[in-house]
N, C-alpha and C positions, 0 to 999 in steps of 0.2 A: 448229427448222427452218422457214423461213420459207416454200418452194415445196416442196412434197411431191415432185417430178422430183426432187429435187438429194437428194444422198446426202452425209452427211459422213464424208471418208477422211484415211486418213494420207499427207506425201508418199511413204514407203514402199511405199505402195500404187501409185504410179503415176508412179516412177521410183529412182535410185538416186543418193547424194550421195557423192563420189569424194574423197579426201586428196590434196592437192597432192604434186609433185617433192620428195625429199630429197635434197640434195646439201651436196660438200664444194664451199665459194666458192674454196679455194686451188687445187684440183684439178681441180673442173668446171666452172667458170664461164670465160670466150674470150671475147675482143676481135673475131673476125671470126666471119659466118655462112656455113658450108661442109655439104656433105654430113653430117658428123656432128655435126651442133651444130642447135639449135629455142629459139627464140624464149621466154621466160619472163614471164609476167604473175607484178606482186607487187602488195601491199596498193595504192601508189599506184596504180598502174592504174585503181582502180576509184574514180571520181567521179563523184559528183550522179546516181548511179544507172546510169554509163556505162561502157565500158570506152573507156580510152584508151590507143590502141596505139604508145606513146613512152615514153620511158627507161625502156627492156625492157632485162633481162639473157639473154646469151644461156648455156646450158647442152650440155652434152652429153647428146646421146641416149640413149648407155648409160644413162645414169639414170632413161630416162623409159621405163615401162612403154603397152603398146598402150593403155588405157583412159584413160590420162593427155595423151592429143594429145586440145587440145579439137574438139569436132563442131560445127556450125551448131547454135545452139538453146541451147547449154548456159549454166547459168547459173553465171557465178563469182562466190563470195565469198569474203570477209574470212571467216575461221574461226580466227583468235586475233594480237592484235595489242595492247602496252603501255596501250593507250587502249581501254578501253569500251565506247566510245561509235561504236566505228567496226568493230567484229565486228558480222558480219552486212550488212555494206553488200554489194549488187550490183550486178552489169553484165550485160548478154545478150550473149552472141558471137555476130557475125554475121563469118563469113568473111571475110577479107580479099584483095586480086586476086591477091596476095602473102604467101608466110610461110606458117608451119607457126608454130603457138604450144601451149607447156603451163602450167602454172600451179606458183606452189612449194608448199612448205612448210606457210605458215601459210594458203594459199590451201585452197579446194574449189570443185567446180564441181557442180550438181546437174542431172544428166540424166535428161531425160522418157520413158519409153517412151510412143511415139507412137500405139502402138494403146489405149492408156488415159488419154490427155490429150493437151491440143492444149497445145505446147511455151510457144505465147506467151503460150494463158491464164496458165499456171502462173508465168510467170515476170513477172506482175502481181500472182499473189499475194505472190512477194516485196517487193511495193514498200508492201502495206497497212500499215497500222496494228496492225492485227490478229499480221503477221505481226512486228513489231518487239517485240510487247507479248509475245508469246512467246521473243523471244529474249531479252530483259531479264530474262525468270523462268528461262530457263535458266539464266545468269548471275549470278541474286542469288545470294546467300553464300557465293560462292568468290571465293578471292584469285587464282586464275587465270584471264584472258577468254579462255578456249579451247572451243569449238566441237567437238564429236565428229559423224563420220557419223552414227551412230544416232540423235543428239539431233536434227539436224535433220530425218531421216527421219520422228520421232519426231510432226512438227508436223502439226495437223490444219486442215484447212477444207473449208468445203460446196464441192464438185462440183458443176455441172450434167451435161447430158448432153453428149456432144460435138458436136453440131449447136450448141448453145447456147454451148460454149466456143470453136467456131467465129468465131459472129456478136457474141462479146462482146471477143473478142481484137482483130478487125478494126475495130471501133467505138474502143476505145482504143491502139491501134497508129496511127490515124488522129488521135487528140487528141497521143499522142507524137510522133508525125512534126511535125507544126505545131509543137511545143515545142523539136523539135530543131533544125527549118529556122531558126526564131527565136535559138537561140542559135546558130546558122553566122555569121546573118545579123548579128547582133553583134558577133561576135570581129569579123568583117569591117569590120566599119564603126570600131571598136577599133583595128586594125589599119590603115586608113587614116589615121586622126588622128594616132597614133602617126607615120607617116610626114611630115603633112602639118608637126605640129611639129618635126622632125628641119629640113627644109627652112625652115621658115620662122622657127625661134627660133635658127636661126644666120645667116640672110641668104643661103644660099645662090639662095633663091629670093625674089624681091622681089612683091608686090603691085603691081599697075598704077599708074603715077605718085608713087610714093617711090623719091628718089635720094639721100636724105640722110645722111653716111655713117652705121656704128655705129661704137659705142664697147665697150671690154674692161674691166672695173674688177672688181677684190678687195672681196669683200662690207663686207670692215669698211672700205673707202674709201666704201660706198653708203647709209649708214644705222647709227643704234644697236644693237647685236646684244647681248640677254640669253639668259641663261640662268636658271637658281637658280628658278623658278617654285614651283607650291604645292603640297604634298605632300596627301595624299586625306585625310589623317587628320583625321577632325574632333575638337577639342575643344572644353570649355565655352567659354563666353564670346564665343568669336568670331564673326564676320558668316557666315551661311550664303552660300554665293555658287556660282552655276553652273560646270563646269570646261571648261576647252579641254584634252581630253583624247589619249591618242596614236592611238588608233584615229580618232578624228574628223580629224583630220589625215593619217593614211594611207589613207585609203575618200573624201576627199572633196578637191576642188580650190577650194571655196571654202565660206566660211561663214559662216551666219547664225542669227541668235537663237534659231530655233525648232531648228536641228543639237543643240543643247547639253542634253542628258539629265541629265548628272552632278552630283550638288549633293555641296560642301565645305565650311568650314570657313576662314576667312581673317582675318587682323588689318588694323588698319588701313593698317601699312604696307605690307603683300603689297598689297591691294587697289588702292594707287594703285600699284607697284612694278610687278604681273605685271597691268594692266588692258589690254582687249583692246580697240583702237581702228579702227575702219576704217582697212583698208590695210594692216594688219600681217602682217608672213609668218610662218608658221609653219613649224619644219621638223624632222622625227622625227631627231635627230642619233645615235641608236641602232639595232641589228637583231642578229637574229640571224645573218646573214649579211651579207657586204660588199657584196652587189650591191643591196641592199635596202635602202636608207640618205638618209636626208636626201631624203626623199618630201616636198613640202611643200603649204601651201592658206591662202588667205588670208582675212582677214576682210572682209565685202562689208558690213558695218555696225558702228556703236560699237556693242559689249555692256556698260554699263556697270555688270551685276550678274556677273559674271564675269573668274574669272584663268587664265590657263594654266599646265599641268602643268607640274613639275619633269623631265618628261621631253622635254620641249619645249626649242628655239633659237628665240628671238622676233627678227626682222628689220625695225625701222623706216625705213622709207626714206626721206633727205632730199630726194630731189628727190618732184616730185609724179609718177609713174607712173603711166601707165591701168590703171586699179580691173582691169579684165578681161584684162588683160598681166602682171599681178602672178597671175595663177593659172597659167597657163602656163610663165611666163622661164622656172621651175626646175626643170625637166623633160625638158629636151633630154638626147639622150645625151650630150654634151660636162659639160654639169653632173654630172649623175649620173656618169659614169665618171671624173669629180675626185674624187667624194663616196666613190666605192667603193679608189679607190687613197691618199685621208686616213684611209680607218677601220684604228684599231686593235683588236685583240685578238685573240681564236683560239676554237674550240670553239664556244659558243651565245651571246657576245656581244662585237659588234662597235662602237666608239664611233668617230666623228669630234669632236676635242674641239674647245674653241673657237678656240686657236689657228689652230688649223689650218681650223677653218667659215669663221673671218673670212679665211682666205689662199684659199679658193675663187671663183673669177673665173668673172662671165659676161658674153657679150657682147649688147649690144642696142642695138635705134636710139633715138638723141635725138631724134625728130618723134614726138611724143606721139599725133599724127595715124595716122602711122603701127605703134606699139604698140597702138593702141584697134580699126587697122582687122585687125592680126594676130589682137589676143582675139576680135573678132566672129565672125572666119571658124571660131577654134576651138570658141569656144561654142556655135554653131549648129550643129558637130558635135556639139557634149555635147546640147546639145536633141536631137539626132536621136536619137543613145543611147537619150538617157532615155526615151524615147517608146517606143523599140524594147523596151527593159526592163520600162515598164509594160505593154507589150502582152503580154510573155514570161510575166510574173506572173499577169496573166489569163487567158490558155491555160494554165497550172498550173495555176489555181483551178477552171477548166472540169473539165482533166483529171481534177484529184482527187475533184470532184465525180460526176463520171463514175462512178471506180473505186469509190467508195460505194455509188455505186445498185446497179452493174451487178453488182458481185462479191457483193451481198449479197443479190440477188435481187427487190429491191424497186423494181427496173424490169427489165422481161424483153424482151427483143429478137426471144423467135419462141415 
């Protein structure tokens, strides 16, 4: 024990962890919210430590017992879910101006009794390390990730007094609010660009002083289009060589030497066959779902120790394109929702094949002037992003540094 004041207890001790809604889905799940029906939080709900109050299922009341409507304060988690790694994740509820919400099934929520801790120390302790590293030992050697009341109750950490979980709460409630503001302020700024290319990678809206018309063309009328790239497998003999992989192309709008983590295995011929040249498009022609398809990001330099993945559609363009317009074109909704109405398949995977990639058409302007000054405006949005995102990561690292000192007592606040 590191401060003689601070007591070490169970969270049993100073509150109670509650089992989600059970219901039938055929029976008590409803399309519309009425008097006898409340709101339902599931696993998804609960992200990056938050509760997010959208695609909720709605339930019937009958089902839901008086301790089961959440309260201000209450902490929900994940208490068993197919994946591992994702029992034990929480959100805090904070009231909404609207709604009544309960939680299901594989959910719980752990409530504080407020004359024996202060609600939002407690619900910091679920964000530690400490507290993760406990629920991992719950979970070794069962083939089931299920979570019981008692197990959680079960979990201990140092207490202070409550004056101290007062002024520790409000110091990192203060580090969270900035974290959160920062990621509003993102989606937001996300969320404009999104619009600003809607507008301007169709022409509906022009830039000052370009009148020159566009033009509509089918990808395999614009350029060489591969496929067949390099498989991860390394074997003997072959040239070690860096890979253009599908996540590096689904996370990124443009690429460069230092993006390229993945090392493979290549022959001669793959190497000149799948080599990666300034200007080349990239484009994920796979997903698990149709709306999520043919994401694409271009190369902004020759990599000529590098090929691209077999999961990849490689687009060479004959005409010369602005480098900075080539990260954009393929992004519009008009693109993407060709891309989602070519993919075939069903269940967890969905292909647009080449046929069909090279019959997808976009439109854009012939003033090269014109594409350079569309990319600038959008990249100066991504500079802003970016900037916002590294500020985001830095307030996280504050934060967490924070939650270190303050919850272990080795900085003291009063």
């Amino acid at each position: 024990m590191i401060c003689p004041e601070w007591s070490e207890s169970s969270l049993a001790e100073v509150g109670r962890c509650l089992r989600g809604v059970s219901y039938d889905p055929g029976l008590d799940l409803s399309d519309v919210e009425n008097a006898t029906t409340v709101r339902l939080l599931r696993s998804n709900n609960v992200q990056d430590s938050r509760l997010i109050l959208s695609d909720i299922q709605i339930v019937s009341r009958s089902r839901v017992s008086d301790e089961q409507y959440l309260r201000p304060h209450d902490i929900v988690l994940c208490m068993a879910n197919g994946s591992r790694a994702l029992v034990g994740k929480s959100g805090l509820y904070v009231k909404p101006e609207t709604g009544t919400y309960t939680f299901g099934a594989f959910m719980g929520c752990f409530r504080t009794e407020q004359t024996k801790a202060v609600p939002r120390f407690v619900r910091f302790l679920f964000l530690t390390k400490q507290y993760q590293d406990a629920i991992n030992n719950l979970l070794a050697g069962s083939a089931i990730n299920n979570l019981s009341p008692a197990s959680v109750e079960s979990l201990r950490f140092q207490m202070p007094p409550l004056a101290e979980q007062w002024a520790i709460a409000e110091a990192l409630s203060d580090a969270d609010a900035l974290v959160e503001s920062l990621d509003a302020l993102i989606a937001k700024k996300r969320d404009m660009k999104q619009a600003a290319m809607q507008q301007l990678l169709t022409g509906r809206t022009r830039l000052p002083g370009f009148k020159q018309i566009w033009e509509r063309a089918c990808l395999g009328d614009l350029g060489e289009i591969s496929g067949a790239g390099v498989d991860k497998k390394i074997e003997a003999g072959e040239l070690p060589v860096r890979l253009v992989n599908y996540l590096d192309v689904y996370r990124k709008s443009k690429l460069s030497s230092s993006d390229l983590t993945q090392w493979v295995s290549a022959r001669h011929d793959q190497l000149r066959r799948c080599e990666v040249r300034k200007g080349d498009v990239f484009f994920t022609p796979t997903s698990e779902v149709p709306g999520d398809i043919c994401n694409s990001a271009v190369a902004i330099q020759d990599i000529p120790d590098a090929v691209y993945s077999y999961h990849l559609v490689r687009l060479r363009l004959q005409d010369n394109w602005d480098l900075r317009f080539r990260a954009y074109a393929f992004g519009s909704k008009d693109f993407m929702d060709q891309a989602t109405r070519a993919a075939e398949g069903s269940g967890t995977r969905y292909v647009v094949t080449l046929p069909r990639f090279r019959a997808l058409s976009i439109r854009f302007p012939v003033d090269l002037l014109e594409q350079g000054a569309i990319g600038a405006v959008l990249s100066d949005m991504d500079s802003e992003i970016d900037a916002l995102v590294a500020q985001r990561e830095k307030a996280e690292l504050v934060k967490q540094g924070m939650m270190q000192e303050l919850l272990s007592g080795r900085v003291r606040l009063v």
